[in-house]
C-alpha positions in Angstrom: 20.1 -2.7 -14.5 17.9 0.4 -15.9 17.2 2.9 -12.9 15.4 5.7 -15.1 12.6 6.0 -17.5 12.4 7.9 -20.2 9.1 9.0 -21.3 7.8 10.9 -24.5 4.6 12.3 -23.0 1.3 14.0 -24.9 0.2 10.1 -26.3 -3.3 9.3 -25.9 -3.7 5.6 -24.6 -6.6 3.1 -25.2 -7.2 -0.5 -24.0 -7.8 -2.6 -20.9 -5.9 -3.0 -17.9 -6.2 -4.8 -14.8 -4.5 -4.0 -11.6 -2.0 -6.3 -9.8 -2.9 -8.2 -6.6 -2.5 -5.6 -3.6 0.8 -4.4 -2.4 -0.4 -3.7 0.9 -2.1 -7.0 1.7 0.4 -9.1 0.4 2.7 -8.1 3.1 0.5 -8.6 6.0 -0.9 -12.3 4.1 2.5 -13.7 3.5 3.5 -13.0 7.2 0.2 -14.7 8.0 1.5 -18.2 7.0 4.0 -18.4 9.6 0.9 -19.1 12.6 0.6 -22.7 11.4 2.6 -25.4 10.2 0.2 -26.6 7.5 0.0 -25.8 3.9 -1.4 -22.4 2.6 -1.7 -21.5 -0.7 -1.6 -17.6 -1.8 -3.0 -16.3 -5.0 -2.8 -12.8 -6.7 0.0 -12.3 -5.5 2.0 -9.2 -6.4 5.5 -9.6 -8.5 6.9 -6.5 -7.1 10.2 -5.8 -5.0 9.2 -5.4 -1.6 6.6 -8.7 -2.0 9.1 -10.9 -3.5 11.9 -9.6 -0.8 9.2 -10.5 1.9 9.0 -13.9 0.2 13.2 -14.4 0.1 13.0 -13.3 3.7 10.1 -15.9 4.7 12.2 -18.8 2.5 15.6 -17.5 4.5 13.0 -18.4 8.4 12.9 -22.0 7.2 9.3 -21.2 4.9 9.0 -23.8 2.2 8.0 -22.2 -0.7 6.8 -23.0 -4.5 5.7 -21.1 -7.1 2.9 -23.0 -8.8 1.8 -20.2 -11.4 2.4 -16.2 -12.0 1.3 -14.8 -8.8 0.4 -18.0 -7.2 2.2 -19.6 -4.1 2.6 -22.1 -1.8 3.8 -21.7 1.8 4.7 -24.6 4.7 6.0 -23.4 8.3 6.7 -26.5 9.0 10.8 -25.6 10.2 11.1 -22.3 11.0 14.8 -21.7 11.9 14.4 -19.3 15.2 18.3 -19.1 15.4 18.4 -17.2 11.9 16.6 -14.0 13.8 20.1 -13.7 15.1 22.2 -13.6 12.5 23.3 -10.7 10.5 22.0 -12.1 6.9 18.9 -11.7 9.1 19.3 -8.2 9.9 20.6 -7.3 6.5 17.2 -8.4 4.7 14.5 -7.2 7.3 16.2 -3.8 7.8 15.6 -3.2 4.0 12.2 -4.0 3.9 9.4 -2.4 5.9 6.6 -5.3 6.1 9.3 -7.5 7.6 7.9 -6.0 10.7 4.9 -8.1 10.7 6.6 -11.3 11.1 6.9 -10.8 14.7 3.2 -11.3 15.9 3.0 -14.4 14.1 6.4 -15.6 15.2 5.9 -13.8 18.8 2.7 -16.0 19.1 3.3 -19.1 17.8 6.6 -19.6 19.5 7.4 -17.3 21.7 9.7 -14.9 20.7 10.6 -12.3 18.0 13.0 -9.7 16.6 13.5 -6.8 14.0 15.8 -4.9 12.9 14.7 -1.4 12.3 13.1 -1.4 9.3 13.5 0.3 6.1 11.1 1.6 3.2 9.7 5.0 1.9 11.5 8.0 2.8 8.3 10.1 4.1 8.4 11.0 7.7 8.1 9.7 11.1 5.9 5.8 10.8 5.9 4.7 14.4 6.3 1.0 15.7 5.0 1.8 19.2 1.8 0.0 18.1 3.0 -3.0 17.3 5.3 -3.1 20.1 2.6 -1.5 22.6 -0.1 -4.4 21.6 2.1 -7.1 22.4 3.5 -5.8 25.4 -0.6 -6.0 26.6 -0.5 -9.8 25.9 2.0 -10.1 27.8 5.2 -9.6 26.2 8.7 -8.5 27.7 9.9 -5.9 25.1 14.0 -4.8 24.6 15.6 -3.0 22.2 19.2 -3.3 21.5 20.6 0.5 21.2 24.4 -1.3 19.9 22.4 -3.6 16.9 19.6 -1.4 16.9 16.8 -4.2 16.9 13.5 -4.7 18.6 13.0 -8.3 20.2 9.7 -9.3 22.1 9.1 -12.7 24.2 6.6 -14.2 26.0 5.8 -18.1 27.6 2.5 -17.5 26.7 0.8 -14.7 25.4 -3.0 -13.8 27.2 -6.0 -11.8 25.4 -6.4 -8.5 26.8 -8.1 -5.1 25.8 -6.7 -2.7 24.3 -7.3 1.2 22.9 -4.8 1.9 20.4 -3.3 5.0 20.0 -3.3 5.3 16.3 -5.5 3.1 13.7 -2.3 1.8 12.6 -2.6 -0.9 9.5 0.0 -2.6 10.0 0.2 -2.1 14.1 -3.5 -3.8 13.8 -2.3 -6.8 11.6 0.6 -7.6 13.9 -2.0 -7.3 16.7 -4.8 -9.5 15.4 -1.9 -12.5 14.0 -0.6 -12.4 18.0 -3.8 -12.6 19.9 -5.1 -15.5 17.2 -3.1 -18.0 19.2 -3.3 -16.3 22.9 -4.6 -17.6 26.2 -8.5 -15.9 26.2 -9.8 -13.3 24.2 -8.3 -9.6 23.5 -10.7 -6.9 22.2 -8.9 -4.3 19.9 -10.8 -0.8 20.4 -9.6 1.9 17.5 -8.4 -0.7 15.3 -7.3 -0.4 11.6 -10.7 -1.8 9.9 -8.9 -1.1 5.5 -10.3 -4.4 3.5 -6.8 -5.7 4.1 -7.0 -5.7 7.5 -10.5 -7.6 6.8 -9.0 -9.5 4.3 -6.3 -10.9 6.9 -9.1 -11.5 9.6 -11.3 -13.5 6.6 -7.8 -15.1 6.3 -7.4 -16.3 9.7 -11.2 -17.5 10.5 -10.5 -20.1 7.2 -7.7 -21.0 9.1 -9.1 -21.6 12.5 -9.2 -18.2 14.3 -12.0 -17.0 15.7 -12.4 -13.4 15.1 -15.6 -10.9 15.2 -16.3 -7.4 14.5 -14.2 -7.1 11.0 -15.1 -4.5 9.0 -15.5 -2.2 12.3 -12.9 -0.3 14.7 -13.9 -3.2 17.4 -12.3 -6.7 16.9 -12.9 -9.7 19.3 -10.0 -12.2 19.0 -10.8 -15.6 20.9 -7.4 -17.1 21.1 -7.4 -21.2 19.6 -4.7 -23.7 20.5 -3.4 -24.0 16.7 -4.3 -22.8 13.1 -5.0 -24.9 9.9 -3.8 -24.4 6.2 -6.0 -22.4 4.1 -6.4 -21.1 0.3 -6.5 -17.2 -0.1 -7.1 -14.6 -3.0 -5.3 -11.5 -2.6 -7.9 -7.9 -3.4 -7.1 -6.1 -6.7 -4.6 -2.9 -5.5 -6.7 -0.1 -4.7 -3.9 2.5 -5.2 -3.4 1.1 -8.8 -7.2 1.2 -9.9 -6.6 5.0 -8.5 -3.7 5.7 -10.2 -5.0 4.4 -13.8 -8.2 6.4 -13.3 -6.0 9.7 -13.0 -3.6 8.1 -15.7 -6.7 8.1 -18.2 -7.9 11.4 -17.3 -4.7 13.2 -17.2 -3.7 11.8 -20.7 -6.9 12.5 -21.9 -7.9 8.7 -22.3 -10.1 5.8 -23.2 -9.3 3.1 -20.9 -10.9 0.2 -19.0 -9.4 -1.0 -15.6 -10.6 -4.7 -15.2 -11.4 -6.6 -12.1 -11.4 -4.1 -9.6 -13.0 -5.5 -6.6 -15.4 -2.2 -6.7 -17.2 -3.1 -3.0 -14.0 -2.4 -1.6 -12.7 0.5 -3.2 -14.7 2.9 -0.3 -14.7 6.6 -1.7 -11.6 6.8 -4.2 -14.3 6.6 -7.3 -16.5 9.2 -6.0 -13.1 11.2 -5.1 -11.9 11.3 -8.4 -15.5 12.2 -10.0 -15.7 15.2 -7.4 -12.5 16.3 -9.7 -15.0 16.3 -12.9 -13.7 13.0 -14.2 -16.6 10.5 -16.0 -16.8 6.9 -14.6 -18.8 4.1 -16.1 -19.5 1.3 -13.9 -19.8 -2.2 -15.3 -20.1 -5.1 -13.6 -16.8 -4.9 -11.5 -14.8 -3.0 -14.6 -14.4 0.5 -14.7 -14.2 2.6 -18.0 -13.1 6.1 -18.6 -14.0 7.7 -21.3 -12.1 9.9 -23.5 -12.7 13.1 -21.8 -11.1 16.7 -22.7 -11.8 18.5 -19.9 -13.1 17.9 -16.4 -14.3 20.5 -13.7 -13.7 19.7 -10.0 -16.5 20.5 -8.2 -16.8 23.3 -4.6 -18.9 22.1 -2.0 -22.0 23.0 -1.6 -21.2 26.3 -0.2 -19.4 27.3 -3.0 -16.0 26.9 -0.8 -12.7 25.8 -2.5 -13.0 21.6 -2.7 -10.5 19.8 -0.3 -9.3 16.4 -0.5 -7.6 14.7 2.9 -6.8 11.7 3.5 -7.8 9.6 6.3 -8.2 6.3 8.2 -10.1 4.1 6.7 -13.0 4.1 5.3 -11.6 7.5 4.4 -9.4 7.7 1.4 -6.0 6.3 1.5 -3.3 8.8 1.9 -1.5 6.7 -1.0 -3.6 8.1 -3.9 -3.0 11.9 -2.7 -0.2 12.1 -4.7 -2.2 10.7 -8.1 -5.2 13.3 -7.0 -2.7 16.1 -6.6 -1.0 15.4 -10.0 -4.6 14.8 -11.8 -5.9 17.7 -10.2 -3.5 20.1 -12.1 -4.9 19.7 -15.9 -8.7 20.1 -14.2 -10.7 23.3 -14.3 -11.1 24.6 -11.3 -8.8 24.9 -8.1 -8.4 22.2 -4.9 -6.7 22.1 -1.6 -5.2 18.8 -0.8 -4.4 18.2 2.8 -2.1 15.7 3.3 -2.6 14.7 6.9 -0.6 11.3 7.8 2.4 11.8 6.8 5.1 15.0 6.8 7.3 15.4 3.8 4.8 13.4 1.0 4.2 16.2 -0.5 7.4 17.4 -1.8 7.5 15.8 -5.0 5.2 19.2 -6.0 8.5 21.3 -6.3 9.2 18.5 -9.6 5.5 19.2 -10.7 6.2 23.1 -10.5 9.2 22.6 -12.8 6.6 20.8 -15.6 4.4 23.9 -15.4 1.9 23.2 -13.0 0.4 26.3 -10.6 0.7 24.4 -7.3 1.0 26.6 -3.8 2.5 24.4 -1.5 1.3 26.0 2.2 3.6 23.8 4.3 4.4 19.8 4.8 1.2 19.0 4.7 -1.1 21.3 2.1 -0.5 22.0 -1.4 -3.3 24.4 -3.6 -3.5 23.1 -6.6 -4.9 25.6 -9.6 -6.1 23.7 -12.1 -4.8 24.8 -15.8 -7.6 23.3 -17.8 -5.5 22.1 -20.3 -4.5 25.5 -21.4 -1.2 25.1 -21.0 0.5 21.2 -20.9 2.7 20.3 -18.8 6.7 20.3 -20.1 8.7 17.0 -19.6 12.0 17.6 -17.6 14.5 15.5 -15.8 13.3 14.3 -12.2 14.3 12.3 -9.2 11.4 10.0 -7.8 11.3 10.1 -3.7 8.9 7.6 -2.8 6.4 4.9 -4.7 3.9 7.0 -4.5 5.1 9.9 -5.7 6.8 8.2 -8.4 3.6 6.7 -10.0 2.2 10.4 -9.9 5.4 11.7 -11.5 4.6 8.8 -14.7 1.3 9.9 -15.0 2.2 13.5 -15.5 5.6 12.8 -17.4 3.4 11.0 -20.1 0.5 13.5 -20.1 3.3 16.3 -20.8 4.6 17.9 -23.7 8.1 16.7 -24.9 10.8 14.3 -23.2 10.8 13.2 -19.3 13.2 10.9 -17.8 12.9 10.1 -13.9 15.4 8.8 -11.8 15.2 6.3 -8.9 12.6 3.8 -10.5 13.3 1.1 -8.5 10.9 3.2 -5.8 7.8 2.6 -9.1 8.8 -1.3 -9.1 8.7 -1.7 -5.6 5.2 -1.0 -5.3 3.7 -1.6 -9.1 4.4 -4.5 -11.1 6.3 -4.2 -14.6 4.1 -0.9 -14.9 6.4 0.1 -17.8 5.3 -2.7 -20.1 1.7 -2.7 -19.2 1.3 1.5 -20.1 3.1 0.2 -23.5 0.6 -2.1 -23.9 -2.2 1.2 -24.0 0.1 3.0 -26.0 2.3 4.7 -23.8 6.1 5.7 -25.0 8.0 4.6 -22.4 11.9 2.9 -22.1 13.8 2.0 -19.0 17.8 3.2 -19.7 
């Protein structure tokens, strides 16, 4: 199979796009099915690598699954095989795959007990489980890790509500909490909690499906803990990260383009963001347009001080566009610092960008200076590696707003997060091939 792209940059792209159903939900939804033993139905759903390994993983637990359309699924608990969480197959396909760490609240609270292997995933620092593991230890849970297989397990008879202060606003720590304490004995009150629209789109989720959950949308949930769960029928959120990332694709590449159905409520800051880098938005209805614009001036705050863009929890912005900003930041007039906060070594795709042409400083880990070129000099295409899936989308987006031929390695990062991205940018007019 392909693993590079090649890309002849410096073509300006036109059309409509609409971005795929969200990465990021998808994992915590799918795991979401295992609390009942009725029916649920899924749609939006993402056809990307780490979503359908999720699904392979859920079908391997005794799931039944069908595919009724593109992006639309059903899913029945109704024989989950407990025994296969000891085998090595087991082991094998949750250790590649990050989000398989959300199967254990579910599984932890409808039956009892639940393991994982250490997981897998991006390559971009330190991403703690002693959230999840914390959280269900305060309902009650006996914890063990096996240093010899090197996985996590976590039982309980019967989990009890509690309150808890977590450490971190951990996504994914907060969506493991919320799917254990939906079936507990008594209520549990999550203080510091993750509050991203797909942490409320999980909680919408699981009041459809009988749980009894209030506060979402803030850092204070109240989980009241029912006896069992129902089926339900779910829409996934367009992907944030994508809407992002075709924003800075069109104004990088000096564009005319229209992202469709974007779910603009729920998009918090990233469109004000990327017009406090000087790039035009036109809102309508829920699409966003574009336009065609040669050059855009990123604004200083109000004390004339150098702009900064950090990420930060919710409803901050996500630290998954930084890497798009950073990229889009360079062809701007003007300079700005981005502070990359969450996570360590995200930021050391710039040493690729460097190589293109771009005036980056990077200060350390977690702060690169970006001076903006204006345009007057492109961007060169070279040969590159990608690290992550972040980095890779922001490594496209300036391989086909530079000058000449770029080819980047490692693509199988891009498809793990962005669905058949290569043959939607053709579609606007973009010159790339897999090889």
């Amino acid at each position: 199979m392909a693993n590079s792209f090649e890309i002849t940059g410096g073509q300006q792209l036109q059309g409509e796009i609409e971005p795929q159903g969200a990465k990021n939900e998808a994992l915590q939804i799918l795991c979401a099915v295992l609390l009942t033993d009725e029916q649920v139905t899924i749609n939006n759903i993402p056809d990307i690598r780490d979503v359908n390994k999720l699904i392979d993983l859920l079908g391997s637990l005794g799931v039944t699954v069908e595919k009724l359309k593109h992006g639309s699924y059903t899913f029945q608990a109704d024989k989950i095989n407990l025994d296969y969480l000891k085998t090595d197959d087991f082991i094998r396909q949750a250790g590649a795959l990050r989000g398989s760490i959300m199967t254990a609240g579910p599984l932890l609270s409808r039956f009892g007990i639940a393991c994982v292997p250490k997981p897998g995933g991006d390559k971009i620092g330190r991403r703690r489980l002693d959230t999840h593991f914390i959280g269900f230890q305060n309902l009650g849970a006996k914890f063990d890790f096996d240093s010899h297989t090197k996985i996590f397990s976590v039982s309980a008879k019967k989990l009890k509500g509690a309150y808890m202060l977590l450490d971190e606003a951990s996504v994914t720590g907060t969506a493991n909490i919320i799917m254990a304490a939906a079936l507990a004995e008594g209520t549990t009150t999550i203080y510091n909690a993750a509050c991203e629209p797909y942490i409320q789109q999980l909680c919408k989720m699981l009041v459809s499906m009988g749980a009894k959950i209030s506060g979402i949308g803030s850092n204070l949930l109240n989980i009241t803990g029912v006896t069992k769960m129902k089926g339900c029928t779910h829409t996934m959120l367009p992907d944030m990260i994508e809407v992002g990332s075709f924003i800075g694709l069109a104004a990088m590449t000096q564009s005319a383009i229209t992202i469709k159905n974007c779910s603009i409520p729920n998009l918090g800051i990233i469109p004000s963001t990327f017009q406090r880098l000087g790039i035009q938005l036109e809102f309508r209805g829920d699409d966003i347009h574009v336009p065609a614009q040669k050059n855009y001036e990123i604004d200083t705050f109000i004390d004339g001080s150098i702009l900064t863009i950090a990420d930060a929890i919710w409803p901050g912005l996500t630290p998954d566009l930084l890497s798009v900003i950073l990229v889009t930041a360079t062809q701007a007039n003007g300079t700005a610092l981005i502070h990359q906060k969450m996570f360590e070594s995200r930021l050391f795709f710039v040493d690729k960008l460097i190589d293109m042409g771009a005036q980056i400083i990077l200060c350390d880990p977690h702060r690169a200076t970006v001076i903006g070129l204006n345009r007057k000099h492109t961007l060169k295409g070279i040969e590159m590696t990608s690290p992550d899936i972040r980095a890779g989308v922001a490594l496209l987006i300036a391989a086909l707003s530079a000058k000449g031929k770029s080819v980047i390695h490692n693509i199988e990062q891009i498809d793990r997060g962005y669905e058949k991205i290569d043959e939607r940018l053709i579609k606007l007019g973009a010159h790339i091939k897999r090889i």
